[in-house]
C-alpha positions, 0 to 999 in steps of 0.5 A: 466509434471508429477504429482509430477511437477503440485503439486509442481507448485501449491504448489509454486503458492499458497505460493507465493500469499499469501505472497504478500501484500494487494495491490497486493493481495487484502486487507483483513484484518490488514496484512499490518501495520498501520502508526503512526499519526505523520505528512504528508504522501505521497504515489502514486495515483494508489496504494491507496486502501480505506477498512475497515476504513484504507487508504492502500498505500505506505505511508512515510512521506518525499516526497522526498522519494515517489517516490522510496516507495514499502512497504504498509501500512495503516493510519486510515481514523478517523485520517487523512484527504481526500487524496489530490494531491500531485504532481508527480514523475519523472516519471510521477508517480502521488502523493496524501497525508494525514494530521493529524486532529486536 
């Protein structure tokens, strides 16, 4: 391979991470955007990341849609309850949700 070719790999490589989400490409920051207090939500177990006083995850509100989720968000910890379990998808996926405090 050429020089020309590597760069543009690299180039590529390098514009592909930083597009990728917080749970994929590590929390840093707000860049992935916070879910209004509004009622339950779920999300799958393995995708929960604690940082900087936000839950990230694949949160929605219906349960019924957990299971086919990809997008992160993030709910604020001073807002919501400890994740609980919530159960599992069809395939096997396991679940935990938030509450809203009183």
């Amino acid at each position: 391979m050429n020089k020309a070719s590597c760069l543009a790999v690299a180039t590529l490589t390098l514009a592909a991470c930083s597009s990728m989400s917080p749970m994929t490409a590590g929390v840093q920051g707000n860049s992935a955007p916070t879910v209004a207090v509004g009622g339950t939500q779920y999300c799958w177990k393995r995708n929960l990341v604690d940082s900087g006083g936000k839950l990230y995850c694949n949160w929605v509100a219906d349960r019924g849609q957990v299971c086919s989720a990809r997008d992160d968000k993030a709910v604020e910890t001073a807002r919501y309850s400890d994740p609980v379990p919530a159960g599992r998808c069809e395939t096997g996926e396991y679940l935990v949700k938030v509450s809203p405090k009183a």
